[in-house]
BAVEXNU-230033 format. One line per field, with one value per residue: residue number from 1; residue in three letters; x, y, z of N, C-alpha, C, O, CB in turn. Coordinates in steps of 0.1 Angstrom, whole numbers, plus 5000, padded with zeros to 4 digits. Glycine has a CB too. Example, Ala and Ser with C-alpha at 12.3 -4.5 7.8 and 13.67 -1.06 7.14 Angstrom:
n: (1,2)
res: (ALA,SER)
n_x: (5132,5128)
n_y: (4943,4978)
n_z: (5078,5071)
ca_x: (5123,5137)
ca_y: (4955,4989)
ca_z: (5078,5071)
c_x: (5132,5129)
c_y: (4967,5000)
c_z: (5078,5079)
o_x: (5142,5134)
o_y: (4967,5011)
o_z: (5085,5080)
cb_x: (5113,5141)
cb_y: (4955,4994)
cb_z: (5090,5057)
// end
This chain:
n: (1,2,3,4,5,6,7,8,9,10,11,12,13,14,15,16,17,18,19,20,21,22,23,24,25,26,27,28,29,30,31,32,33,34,35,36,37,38,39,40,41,42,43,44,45,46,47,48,49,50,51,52,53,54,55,56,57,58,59,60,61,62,63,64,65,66,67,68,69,70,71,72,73,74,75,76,77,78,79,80,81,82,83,84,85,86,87,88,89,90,91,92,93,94,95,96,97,98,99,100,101,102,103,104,105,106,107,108,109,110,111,112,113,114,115,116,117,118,119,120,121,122,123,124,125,126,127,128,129,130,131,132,133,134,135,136,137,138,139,140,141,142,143,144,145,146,147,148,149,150,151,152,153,154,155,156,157)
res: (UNK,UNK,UNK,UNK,UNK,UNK,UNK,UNK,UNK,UNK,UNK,UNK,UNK,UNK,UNK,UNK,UNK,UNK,UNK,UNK,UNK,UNK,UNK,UNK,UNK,UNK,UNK,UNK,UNK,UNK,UNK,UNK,UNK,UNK,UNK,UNK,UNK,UNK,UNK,UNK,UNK,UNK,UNK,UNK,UNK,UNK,UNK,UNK,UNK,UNK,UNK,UNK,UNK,UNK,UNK,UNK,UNK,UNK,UNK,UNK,UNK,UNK,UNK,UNK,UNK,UNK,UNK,UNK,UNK,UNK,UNK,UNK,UNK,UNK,UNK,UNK,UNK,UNK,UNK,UNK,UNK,UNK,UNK,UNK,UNK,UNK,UNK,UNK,UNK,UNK,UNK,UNK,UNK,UNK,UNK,UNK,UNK,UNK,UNK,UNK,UNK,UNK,UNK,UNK,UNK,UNK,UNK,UNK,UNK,UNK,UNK,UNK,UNK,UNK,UNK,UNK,UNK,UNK,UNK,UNK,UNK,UNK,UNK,UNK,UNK,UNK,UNK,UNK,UNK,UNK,UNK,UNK,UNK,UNK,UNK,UNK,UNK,UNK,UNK,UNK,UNK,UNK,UNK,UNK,UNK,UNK,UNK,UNK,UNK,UNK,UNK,UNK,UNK,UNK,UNK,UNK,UNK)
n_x: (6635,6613,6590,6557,6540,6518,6518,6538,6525,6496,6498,6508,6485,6472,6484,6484,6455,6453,6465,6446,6433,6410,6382,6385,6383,6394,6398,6396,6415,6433,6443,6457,6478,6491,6506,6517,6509,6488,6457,6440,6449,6453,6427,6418,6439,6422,6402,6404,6417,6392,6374,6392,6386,6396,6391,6364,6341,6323,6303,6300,6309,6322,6345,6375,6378,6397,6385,6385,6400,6437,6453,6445,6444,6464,6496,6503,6474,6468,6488,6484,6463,6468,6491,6498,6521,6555,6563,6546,6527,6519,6544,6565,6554,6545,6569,6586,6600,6612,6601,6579,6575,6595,6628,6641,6626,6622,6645,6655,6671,6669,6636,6635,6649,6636,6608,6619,6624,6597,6586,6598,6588,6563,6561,6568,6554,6524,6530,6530,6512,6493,6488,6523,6535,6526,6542,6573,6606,6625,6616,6607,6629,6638,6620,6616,6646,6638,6635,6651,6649,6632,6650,6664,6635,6623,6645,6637,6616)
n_y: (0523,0531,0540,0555,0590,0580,0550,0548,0570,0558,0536,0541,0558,0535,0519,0536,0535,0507,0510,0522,0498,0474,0482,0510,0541,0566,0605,0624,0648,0637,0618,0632,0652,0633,0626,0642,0651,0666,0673,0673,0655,0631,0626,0621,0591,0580,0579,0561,0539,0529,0524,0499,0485,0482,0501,0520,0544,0564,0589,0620,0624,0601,0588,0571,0538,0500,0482,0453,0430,0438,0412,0402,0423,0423,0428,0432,0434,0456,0475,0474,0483,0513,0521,0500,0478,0474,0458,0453,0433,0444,0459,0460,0465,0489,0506,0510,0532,0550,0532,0511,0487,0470,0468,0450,0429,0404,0390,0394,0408,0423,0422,0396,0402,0418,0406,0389,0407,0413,0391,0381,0405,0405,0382,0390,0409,0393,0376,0392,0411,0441,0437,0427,0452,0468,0468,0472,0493,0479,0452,0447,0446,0423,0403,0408,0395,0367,0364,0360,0332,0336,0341,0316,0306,0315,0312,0286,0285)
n_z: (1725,1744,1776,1776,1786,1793,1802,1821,1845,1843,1852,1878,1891,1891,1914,1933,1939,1949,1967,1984,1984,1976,1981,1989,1978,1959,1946,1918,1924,1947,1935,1919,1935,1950,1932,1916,1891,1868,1868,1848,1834,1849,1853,1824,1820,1839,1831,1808,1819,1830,1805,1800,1822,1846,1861,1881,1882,1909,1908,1918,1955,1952,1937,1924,1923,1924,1900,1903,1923,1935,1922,1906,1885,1856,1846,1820,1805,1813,1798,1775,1774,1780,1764,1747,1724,1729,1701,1674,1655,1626,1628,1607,1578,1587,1589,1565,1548,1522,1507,1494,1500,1528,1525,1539,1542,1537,1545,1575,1601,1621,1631,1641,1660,1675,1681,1695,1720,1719,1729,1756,1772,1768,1787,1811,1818,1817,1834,1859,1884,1898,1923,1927,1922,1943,1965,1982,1970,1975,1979,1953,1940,1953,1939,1913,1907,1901,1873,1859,1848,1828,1803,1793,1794,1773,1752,1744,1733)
ca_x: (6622,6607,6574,6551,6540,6504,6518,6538,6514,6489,6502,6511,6475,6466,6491,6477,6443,6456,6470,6438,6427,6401,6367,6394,6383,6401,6392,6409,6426,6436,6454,6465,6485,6497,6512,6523,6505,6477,6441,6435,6457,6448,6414,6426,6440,6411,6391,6413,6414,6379,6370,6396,6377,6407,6385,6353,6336,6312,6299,6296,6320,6327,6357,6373,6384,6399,6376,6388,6414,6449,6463,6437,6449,6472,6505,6498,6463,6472,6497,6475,6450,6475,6499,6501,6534,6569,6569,6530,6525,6522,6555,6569,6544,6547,6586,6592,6612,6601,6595,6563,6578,6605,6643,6648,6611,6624,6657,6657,6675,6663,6626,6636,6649,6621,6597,6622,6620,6584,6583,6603,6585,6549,6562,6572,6539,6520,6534,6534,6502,6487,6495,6532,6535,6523,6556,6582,6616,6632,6609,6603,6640,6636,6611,6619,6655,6630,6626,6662,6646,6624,6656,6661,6625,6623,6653,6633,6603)
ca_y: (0519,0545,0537,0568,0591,0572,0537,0555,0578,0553,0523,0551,0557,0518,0517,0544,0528,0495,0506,0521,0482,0469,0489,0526,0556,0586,0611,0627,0658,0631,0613,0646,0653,0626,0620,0649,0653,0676,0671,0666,0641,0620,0622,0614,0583,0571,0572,0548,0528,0529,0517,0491,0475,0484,0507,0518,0556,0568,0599,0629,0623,0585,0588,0559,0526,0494,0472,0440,0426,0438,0403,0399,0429,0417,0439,0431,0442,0474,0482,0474,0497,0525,0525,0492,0467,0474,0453,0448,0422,0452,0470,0458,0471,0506,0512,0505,0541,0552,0521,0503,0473,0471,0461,0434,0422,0390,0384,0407,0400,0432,0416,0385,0410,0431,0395,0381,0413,0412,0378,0389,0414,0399,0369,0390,0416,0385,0373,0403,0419,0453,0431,0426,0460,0474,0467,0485,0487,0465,0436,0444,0441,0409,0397,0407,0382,0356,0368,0353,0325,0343,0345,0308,0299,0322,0303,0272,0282)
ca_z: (1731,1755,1780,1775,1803,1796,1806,1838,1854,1843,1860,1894,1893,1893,1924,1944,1942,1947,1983,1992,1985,1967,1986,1990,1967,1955,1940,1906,1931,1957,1932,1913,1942,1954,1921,1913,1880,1869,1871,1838,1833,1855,1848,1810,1823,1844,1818,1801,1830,1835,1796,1798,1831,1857,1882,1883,1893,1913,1911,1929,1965,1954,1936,1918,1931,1914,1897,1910,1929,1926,1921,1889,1874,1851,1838,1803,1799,1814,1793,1760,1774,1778,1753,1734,1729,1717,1687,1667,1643,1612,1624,1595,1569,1590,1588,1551,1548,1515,1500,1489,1511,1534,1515,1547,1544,1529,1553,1583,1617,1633,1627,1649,1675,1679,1684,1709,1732,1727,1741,1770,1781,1772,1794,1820,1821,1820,1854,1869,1886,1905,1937,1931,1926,1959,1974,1984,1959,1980,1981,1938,1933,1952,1932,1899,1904,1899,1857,1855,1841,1814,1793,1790,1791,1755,1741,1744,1722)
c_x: (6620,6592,6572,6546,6528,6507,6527,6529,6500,6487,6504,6497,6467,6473,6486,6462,6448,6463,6460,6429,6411,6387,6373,6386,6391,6392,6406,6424,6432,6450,6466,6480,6495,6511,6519,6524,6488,6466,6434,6440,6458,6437,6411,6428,6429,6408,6396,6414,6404,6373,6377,6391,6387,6401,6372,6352,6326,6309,6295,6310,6325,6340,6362,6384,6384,6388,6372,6400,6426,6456,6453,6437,6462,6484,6501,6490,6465,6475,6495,6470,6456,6481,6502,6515,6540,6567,6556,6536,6523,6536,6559,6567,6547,6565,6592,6601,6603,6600,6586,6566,6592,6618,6646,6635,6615,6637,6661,6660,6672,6645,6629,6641,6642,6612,6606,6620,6608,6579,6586,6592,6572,6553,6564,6556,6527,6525,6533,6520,6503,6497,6509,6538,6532,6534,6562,6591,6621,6632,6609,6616,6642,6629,6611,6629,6650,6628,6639,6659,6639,6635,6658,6648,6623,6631,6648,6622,6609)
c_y: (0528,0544,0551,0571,0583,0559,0541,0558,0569,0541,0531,0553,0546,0513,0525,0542,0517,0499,0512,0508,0483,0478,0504,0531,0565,0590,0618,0639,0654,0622,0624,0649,0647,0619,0632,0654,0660,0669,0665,0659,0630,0614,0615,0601,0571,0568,0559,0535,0520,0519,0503,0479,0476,0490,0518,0537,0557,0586,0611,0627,0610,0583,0574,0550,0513,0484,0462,0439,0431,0423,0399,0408,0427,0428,0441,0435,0458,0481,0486,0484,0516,0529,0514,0480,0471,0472,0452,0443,0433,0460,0473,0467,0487,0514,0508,0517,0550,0547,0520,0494,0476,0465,0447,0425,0404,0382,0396,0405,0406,0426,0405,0390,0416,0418,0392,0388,0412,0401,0380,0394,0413,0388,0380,0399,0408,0377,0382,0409,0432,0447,0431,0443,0473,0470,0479,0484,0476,0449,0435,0436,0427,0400,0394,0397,0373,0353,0362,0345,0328,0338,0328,0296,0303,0312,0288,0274,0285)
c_z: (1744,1761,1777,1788,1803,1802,1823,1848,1853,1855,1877,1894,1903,1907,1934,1947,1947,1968,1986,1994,1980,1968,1985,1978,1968,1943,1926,1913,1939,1950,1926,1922,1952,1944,1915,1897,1878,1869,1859,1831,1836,1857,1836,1814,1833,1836,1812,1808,1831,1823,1796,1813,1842,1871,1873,1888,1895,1912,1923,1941,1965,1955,1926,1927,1919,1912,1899,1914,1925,1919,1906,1879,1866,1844,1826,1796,1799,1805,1781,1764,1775,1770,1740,1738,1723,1701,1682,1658,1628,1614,1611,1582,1573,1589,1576,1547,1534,1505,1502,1502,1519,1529,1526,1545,1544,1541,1570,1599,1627,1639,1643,1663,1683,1689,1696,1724,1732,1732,1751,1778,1781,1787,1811,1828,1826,1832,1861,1870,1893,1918,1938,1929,1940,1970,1975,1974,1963,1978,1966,1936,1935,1944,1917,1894,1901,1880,1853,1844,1828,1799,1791,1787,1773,1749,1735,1739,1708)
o_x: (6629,6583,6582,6546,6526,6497,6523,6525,6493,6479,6503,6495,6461,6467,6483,6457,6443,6464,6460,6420,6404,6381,6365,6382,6394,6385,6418,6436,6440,6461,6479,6491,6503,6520,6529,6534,6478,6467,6426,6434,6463,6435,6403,6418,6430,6409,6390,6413,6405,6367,6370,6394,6384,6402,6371,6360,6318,6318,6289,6321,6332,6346,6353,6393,6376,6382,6360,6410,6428,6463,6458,6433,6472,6479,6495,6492,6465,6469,6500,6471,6450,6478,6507,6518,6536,6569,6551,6547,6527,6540,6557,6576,6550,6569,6604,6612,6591,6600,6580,6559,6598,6617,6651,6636,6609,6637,6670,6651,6672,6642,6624,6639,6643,6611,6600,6616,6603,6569,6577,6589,6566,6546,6561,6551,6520,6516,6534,6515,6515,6509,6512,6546,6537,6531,6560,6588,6622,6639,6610,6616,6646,6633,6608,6628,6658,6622,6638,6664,6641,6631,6648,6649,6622,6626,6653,6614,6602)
o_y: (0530,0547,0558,0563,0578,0556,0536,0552,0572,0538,0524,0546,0545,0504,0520,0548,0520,0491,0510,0507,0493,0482,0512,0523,0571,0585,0617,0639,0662,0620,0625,0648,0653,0611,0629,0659,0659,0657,0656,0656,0620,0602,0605,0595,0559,0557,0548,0523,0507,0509,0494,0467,0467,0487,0521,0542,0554,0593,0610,0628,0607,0578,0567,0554,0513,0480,0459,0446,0430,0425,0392,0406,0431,0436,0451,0439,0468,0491,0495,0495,0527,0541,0517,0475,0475,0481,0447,0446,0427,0465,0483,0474,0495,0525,0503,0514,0555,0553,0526,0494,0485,0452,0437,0413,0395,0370,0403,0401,0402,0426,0407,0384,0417,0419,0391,0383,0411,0401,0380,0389,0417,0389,0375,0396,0412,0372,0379,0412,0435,0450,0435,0445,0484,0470,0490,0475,0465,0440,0424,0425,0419,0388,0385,0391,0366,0344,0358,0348,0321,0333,0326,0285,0296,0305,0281,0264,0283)
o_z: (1752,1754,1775,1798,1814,1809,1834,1858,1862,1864,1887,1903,1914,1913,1945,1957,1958,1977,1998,2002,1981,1958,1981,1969,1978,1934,1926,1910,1944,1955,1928,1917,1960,1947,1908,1891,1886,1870,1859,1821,1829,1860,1835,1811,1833,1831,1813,1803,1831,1827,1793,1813,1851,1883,1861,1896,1886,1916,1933,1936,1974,1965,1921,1935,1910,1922,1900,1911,1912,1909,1897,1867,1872,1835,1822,1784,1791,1801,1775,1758,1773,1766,1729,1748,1712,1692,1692,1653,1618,1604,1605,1577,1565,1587,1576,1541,1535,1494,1511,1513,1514,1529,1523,1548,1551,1543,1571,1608,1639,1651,1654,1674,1695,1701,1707,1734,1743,1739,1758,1789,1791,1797,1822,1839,1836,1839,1873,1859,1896,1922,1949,1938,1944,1982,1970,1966,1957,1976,1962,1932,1926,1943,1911,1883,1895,1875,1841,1833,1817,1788,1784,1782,1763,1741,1726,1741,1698)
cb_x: (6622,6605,6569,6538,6538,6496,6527,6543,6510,6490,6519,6524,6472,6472,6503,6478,6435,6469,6485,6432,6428,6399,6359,6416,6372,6424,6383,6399,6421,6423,6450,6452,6481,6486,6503,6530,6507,6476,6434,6430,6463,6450,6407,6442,6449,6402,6389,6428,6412,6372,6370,6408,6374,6418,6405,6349,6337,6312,6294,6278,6317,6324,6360,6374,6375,6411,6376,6387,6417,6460,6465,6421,6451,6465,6520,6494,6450,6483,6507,6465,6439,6482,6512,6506,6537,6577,6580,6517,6507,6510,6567,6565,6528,6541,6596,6580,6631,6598,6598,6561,6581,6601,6661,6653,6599,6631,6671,6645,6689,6663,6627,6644,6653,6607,6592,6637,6623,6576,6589,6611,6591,6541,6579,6588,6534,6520,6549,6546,6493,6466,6491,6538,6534,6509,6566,6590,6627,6631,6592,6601,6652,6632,6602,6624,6661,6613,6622,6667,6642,6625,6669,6666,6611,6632,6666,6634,6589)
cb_y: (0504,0560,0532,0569,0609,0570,0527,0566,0595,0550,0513,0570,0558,0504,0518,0558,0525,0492,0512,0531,0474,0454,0483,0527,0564,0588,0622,0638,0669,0623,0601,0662,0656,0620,0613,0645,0638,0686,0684,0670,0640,0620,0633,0620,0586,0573,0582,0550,0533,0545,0525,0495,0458,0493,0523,0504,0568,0562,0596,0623,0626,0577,0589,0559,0522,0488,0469,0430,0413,0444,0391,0398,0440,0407,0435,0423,0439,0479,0477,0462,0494,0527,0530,0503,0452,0461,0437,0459,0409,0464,0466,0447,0465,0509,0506,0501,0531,0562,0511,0492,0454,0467,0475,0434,0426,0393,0385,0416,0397,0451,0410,0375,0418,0439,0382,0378,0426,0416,0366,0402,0428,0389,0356,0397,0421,0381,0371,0414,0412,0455,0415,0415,0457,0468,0457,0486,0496,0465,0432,0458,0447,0408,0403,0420,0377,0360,0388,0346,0319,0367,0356,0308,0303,0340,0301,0264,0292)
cb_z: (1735,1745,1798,1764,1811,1783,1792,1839,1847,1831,1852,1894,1882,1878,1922,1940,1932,1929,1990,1990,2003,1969,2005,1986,1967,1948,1951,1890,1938,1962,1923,1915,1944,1958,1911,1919,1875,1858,1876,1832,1835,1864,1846,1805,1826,1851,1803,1799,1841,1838,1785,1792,1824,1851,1897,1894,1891,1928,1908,1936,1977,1943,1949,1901,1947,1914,1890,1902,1928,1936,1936,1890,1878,1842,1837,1800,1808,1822,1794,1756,1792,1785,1759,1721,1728,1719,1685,1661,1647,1610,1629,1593,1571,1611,1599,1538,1545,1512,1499,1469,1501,1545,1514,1567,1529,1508,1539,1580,1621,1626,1608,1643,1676,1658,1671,1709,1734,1721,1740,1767,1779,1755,1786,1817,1808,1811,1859,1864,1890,1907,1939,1926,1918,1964,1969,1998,1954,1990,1990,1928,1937,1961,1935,1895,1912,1908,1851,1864,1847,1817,1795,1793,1803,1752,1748,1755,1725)
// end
C-alpha cells in the first residue's frame, strides 16, 4: 500500500492554506515554493481541491484560500478527492489474475484483510481533520496515541 504524490502534496497544500487560516490566500507560486513542488502541480491539485469543495479561487491577485474551516475539513473526504481508499468494494472483481472470477472469490482471508484495514484507516481519516493537522509533529505524535483505541473499537463491529 503506497499514498500517491496526489494524496501528499495534496493534503501539504490543504496545510499551507490552513495556516494562513480560513480568510489567508496564496497564490499557486507561493505555495510552489514553499512546497517545494512545481507550479503545475500544484495548480493540478488545486483544481482537485477546488472541485471537491476544499478551497475556493479568486482571480487575478486573489489566490486561493480554504473553503471552510479547517476543523470541517474532514481527512476522509480529502483523500477520496485525491486518490481514493485502499481497499474498494469492486477490488475483488479487478484482481482476478487471468481468470473470469477470482479462485478465492468464494473463501478468501486476504479479502477480510483488505476490509479490516479499510476500516482502520476510514475510522481514523474520519476523526481526523485540516485543524489537527496544523500542528507541530510533536503535538501530532501526541495526538495520534489517542487511535490506540481504533484497534479495539474495529474488533467489536
Amino acid at each position: 500500500m503506497k499514498l500517491t504524490s496526489h494524496e501528499e502534496y495534496g493534503l501539504r497544500c490543504l496545510i499551507r492554506l490552513g495556516q494562513e487560516g480560513l480568510g489567508g490566500k496564496m497564490t499557486i507560486p507561493e505555495i510552489s515554493n514553499g512546497e517545494g513542488v512545481s507550479e503545475a502541480y500544484i495548480g493540478k491539485l488545486l483544481r482537485m481541491l477546488r472541485l471537491g469543495g476544499f478551497v475556493t479561487a479568486t482571480r487575478g491577485t486573489g489566490g486561493y484560500s480554504l473553503a471552510r474551516p479547517a476543523n470541517q475539513i474532514v481527512l476522509r473526504d480529502v483523500m477520496a478527492v485525491l486518490g481514493g481508499r485502499l481497499f474498494e468494494v469492486d477490488f475483488c472483481e479487478t484482481h482476478t489474475g487471468q481468470m473470469r472470477d477470482c479462485v478465492r472469490s468464494a473463501d478468501c482471508s486476504l479479502r477480510v484483510l483488505w476490509r479490516t484495514v479499510q476500516v482502520a484507516v476510514d475510522e481514523i481519516l474520519t476523526r481526523t481533520t485540516l485543524a489537527e493537522l496544523l500542528c507541530n509533529e510533536q503535538q501530532m505524535i501526541t495526538w495520534v496515541k489517542g487511535f490506540g483505541e481504533v484497534a479495539s473499537h474495529i474488533s467489536r463491529q
